[in-house]
Backbone as CSV, one residue per row, in Angstrom:
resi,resn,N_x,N_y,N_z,CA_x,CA_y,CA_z,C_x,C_y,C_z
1,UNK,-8.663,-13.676,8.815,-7.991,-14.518,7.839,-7.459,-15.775,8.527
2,UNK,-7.468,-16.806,7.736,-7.175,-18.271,8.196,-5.290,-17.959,7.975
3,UNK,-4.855,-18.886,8.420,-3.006,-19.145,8.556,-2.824,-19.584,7.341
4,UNK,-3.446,-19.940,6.585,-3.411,-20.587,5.066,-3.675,-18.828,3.952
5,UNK,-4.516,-18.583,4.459,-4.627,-16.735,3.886,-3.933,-16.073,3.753
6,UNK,-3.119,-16.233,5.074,-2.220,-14.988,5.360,-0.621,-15.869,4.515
7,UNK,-0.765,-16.935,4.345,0.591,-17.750,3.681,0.576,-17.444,1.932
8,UNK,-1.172,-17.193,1.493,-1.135,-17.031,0.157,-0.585,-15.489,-0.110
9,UNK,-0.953,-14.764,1.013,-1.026,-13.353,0.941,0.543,-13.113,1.143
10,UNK,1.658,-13.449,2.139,2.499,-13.422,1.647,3.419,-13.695,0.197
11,UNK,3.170,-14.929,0.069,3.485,-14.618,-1.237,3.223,-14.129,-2.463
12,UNK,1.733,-13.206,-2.590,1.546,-12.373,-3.247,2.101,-11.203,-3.351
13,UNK,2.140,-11.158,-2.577,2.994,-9.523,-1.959,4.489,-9.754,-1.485
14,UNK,5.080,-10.494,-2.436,6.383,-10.854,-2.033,7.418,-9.573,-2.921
15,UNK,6.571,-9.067,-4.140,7.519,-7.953,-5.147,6.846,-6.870,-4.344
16,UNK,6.162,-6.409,-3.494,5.587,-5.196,-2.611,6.228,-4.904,-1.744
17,UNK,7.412,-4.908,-1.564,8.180,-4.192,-0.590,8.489,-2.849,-0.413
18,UNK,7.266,-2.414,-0.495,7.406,-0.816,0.390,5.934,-0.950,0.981
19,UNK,5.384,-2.313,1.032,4.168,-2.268,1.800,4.413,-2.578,3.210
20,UNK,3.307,-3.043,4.252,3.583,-3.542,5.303,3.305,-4.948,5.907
21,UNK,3.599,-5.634,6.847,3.263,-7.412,6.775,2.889,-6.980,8.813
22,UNK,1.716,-7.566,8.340,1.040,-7.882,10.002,1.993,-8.829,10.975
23,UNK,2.209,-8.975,11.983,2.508,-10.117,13.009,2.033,-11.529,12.828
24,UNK,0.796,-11.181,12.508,0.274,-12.253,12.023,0.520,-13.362,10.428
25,UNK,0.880,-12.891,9.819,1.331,-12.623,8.821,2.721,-13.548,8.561
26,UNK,3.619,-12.802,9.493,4.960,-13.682,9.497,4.553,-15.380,10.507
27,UNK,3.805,-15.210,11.739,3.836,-16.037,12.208,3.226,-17.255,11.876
28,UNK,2.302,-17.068,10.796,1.041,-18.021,10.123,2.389,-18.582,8.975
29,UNK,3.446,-17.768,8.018,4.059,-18.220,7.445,5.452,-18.635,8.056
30,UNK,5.587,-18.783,9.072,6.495,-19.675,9.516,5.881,-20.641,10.111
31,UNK,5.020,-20.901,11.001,4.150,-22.314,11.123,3.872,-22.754,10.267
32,UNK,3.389,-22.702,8.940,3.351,-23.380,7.976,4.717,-23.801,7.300
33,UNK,5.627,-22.942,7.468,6.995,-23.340,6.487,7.626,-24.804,7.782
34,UNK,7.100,-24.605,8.883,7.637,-25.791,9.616,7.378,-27.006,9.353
35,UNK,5.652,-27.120,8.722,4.876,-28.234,8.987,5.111,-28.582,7.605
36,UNK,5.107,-27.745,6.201,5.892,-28.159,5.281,7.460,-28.640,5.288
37,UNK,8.234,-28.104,6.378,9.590,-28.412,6.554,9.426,-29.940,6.916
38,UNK,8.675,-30.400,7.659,8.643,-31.397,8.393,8.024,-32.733,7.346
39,UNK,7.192,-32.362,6.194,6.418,-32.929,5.446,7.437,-32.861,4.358
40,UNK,8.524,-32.596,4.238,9.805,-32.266,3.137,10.714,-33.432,3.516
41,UNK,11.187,-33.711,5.081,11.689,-34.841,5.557,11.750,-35.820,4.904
42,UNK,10.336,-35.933,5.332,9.395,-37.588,4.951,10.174,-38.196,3.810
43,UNK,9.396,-36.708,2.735,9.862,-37.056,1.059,11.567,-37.769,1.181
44,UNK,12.117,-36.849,1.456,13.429,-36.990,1.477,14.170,-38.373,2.433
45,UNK,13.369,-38.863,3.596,13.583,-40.141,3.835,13.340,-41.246,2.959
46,UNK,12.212,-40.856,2.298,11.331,-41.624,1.560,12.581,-42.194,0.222
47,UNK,12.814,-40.969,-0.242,13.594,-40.990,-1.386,14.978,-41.956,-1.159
48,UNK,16.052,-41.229,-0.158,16.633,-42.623,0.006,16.244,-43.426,0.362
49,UNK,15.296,-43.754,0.970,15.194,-45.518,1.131,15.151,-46.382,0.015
50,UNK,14.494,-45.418,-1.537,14.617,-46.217,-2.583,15.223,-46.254,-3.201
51,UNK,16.934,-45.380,-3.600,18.060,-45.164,-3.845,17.983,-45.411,-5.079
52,UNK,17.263,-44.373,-5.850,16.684,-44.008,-7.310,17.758,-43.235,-7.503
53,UNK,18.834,-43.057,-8.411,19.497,-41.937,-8.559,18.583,-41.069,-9.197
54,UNK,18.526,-41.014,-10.249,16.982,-39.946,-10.381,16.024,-39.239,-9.944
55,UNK,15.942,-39.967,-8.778,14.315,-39.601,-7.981,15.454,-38.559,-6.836
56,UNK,17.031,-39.314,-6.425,17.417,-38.455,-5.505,17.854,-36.929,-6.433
57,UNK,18.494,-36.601,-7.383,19.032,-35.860,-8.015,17.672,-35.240,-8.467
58,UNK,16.160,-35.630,-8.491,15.196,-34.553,-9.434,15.122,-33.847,-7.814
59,UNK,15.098,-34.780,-6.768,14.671,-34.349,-5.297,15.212,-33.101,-5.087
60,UNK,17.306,-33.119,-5.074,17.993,-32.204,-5.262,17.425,-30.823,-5.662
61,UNK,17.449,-30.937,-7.174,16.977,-29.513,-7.897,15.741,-29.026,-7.296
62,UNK,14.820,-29.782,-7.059,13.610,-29.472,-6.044,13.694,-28.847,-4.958
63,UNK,14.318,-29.314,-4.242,14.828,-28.579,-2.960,15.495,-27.318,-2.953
64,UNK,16.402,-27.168,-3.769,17.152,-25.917,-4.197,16.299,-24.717,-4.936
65,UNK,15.430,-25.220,-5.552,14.345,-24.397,-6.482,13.747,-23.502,-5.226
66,UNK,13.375,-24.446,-4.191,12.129,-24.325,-3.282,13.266,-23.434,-2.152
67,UNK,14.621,-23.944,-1.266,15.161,-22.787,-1.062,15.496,-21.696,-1.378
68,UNK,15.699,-21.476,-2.716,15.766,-20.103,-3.197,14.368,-19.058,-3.086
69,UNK,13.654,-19.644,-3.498,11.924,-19.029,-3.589,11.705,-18.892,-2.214
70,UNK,11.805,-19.973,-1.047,11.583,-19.603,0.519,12.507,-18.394,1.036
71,UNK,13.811,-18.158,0.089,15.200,-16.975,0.380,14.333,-15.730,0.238
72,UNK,13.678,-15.582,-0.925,13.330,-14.518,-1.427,12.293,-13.996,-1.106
73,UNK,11.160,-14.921,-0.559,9.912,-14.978,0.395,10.081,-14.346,1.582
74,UNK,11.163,-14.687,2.356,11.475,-14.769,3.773,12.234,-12.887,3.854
75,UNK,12.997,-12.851,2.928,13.579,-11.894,2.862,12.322,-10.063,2.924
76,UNK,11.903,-10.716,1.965,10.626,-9.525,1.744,9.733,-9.277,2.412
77,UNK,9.187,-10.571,3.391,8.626,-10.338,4.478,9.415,-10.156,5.523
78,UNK,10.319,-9.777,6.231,11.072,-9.357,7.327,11.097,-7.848,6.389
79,UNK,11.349,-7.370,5.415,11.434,-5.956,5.215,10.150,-5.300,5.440
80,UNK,8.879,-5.650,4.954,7.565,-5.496,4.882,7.190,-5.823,6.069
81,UNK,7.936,-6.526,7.593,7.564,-6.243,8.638,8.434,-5.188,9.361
82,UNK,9.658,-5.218,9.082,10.272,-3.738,9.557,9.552,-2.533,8.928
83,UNK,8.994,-2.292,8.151,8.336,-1.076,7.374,6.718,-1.301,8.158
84,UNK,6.089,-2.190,8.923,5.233,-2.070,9.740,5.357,-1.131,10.944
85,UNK,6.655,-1.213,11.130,7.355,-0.140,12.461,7.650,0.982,11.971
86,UNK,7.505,1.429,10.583,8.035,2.416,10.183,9.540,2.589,9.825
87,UNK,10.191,1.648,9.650,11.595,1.826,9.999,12.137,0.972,8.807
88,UNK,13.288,1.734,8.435,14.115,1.209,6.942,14.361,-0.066,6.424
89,UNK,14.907,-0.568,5.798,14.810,-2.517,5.417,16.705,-2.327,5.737
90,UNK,17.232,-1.105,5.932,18.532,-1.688,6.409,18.659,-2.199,8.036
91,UNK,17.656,-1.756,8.629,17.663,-2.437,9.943,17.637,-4.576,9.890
92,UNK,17.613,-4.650,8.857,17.302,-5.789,8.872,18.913,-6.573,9.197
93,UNK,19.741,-5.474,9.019,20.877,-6.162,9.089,21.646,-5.815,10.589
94,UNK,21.035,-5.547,11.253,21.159,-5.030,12.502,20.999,-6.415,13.636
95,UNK,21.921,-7.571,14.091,21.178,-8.359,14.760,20.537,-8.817,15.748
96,UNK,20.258,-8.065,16.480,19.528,-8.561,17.425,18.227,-7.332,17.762
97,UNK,18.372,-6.156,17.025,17.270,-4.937,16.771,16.402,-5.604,16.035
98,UNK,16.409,-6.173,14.859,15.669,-6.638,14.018,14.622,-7.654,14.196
99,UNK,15.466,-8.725,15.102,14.339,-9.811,15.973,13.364,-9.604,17.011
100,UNK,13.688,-8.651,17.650,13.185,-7.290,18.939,11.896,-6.688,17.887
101,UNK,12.203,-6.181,16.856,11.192,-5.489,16.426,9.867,-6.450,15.489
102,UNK,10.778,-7.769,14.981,9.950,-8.671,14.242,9.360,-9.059,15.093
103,UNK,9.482,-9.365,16.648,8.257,-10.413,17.269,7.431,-9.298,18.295
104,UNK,7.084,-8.229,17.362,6.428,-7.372,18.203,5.296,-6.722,17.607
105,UNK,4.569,-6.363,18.372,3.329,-5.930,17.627,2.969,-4.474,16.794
106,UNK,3.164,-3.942,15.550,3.293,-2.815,14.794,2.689,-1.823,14.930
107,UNK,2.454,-0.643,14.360,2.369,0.896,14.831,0.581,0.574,14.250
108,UNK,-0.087,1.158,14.940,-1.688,1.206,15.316,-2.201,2.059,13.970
109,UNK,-1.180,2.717,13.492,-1.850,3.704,12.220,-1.083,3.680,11.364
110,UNK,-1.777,4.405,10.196,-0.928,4.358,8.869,0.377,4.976,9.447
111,UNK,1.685,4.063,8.214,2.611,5.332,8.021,3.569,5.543,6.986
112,UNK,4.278,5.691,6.078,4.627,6.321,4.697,4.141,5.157,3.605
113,UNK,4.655,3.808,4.894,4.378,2.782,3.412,3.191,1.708,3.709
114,UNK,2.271,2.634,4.490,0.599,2.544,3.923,-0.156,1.903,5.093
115,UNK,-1.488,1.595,4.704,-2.587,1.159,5.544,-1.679,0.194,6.855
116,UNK,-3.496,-0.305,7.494,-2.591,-1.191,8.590,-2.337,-2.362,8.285
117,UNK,-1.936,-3.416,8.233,-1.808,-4.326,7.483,-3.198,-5.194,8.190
118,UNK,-3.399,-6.026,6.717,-4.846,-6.951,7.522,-4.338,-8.357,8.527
């Protein structure tokens, strides 16, 4: 799968949280959330320079729309990669176990909450 695949595939499987999320998976959707982060700037330089109240205030709700949806994205994939390890979505609140286990590579076989991830 291309880094663009694995970004659609997260967010398909964003209400599937008792499935599992590859390494690959998280890392393809955070390189992309950067290069969109970075391509979000622009807009947003862009916007004040033309000091539209409109264009800044639709920008606003835009941004907020799009953090909430990246909240809820981000959230489900860190559970769906702790459940790659086999291990509960309350570890997620654990801090520095949780980052240990996210940048690591997942269990080789099935286990309660399913196949290996692609």
């Amino acid at each position: 799968m291309t880094k663009f695949q694995y970004y659609q595939h997260t967010f398909k499987n964003t209400f599937k949280v008792f499935s599992r999320a590859s390494f690959e998976e998280l890392i393809s959707f955070f390189y992309l959330n950067v290069l969109f982060g970075m391509f979000w700037v622009f807009v947003y330089i862009f916007v004040e320079i033309l000091e539209i109240y409109a264009l800044k205030l639709a920008f606003n709700y835009v941004s907020n729309l799009l953090f909430i949806i990246y909240l809820v994205v981000t959230f489900s994939l860190f559970i769906r990669r702790l459940h790659d390890f086999e291990k509960s979505s309350i570890y997620l609140f654990v801090p520095f176990y949780n980052i240990f286990l996210l940048l690591q590579e997942g269990d080789k076989k099935a286990n309660k909450y399913g196949e290996i991830p692609v």
